[in-house]
N, C-alpha and C positions, 0 to 999 in steps of 0.2 A: 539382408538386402544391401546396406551398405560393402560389406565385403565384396558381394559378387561385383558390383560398380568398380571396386576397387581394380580385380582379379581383372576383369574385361578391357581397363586402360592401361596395364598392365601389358595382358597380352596383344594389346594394339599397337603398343611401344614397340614389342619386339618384333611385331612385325614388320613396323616401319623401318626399324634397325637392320633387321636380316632383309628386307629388300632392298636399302643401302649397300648393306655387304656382296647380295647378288650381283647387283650393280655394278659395282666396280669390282671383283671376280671377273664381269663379263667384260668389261673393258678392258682389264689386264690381260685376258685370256686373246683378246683378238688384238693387241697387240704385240703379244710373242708369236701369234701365229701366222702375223704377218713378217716378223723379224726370221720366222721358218722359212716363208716361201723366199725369203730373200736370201737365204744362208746359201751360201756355196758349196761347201764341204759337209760330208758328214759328223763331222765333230761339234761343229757347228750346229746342227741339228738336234741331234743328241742331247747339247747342252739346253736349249731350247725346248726342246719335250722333257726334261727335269724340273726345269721352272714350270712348267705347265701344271706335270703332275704335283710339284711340292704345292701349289697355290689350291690345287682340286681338295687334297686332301687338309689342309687347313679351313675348310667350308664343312668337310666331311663329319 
């Protein structure tokens, strides 16, 4: 019994953790995407859509 108690605040940590993490993913994410619509150049954009996906796949 005590274990399960244990396991359940446990996994209530991590959820609280990984809703942190979504969190600010989601923040970061709409701040490059605003750095996109503002980018001039293609190169610029580019660079911009690599930070995007580097961050995606760090959540991944």
């Amino acid at each position: 019994m005590k274990k399960e108690n244990t396991k359940e605040v446990l996994m209530e940590g991590e959820f609280f953790e990984n809703k942190k993490n979504r969190e600010k993913l989601i923040k970061t994410l709409i701040i490059h995407l605003n750095s996109y619509l503002e980018a001039e150049n293609n190169l610029q954009k580019i660079k911009i859509l690599v930070k995007i996906y580097q961050n995606l796949q760090k959540c991944s």
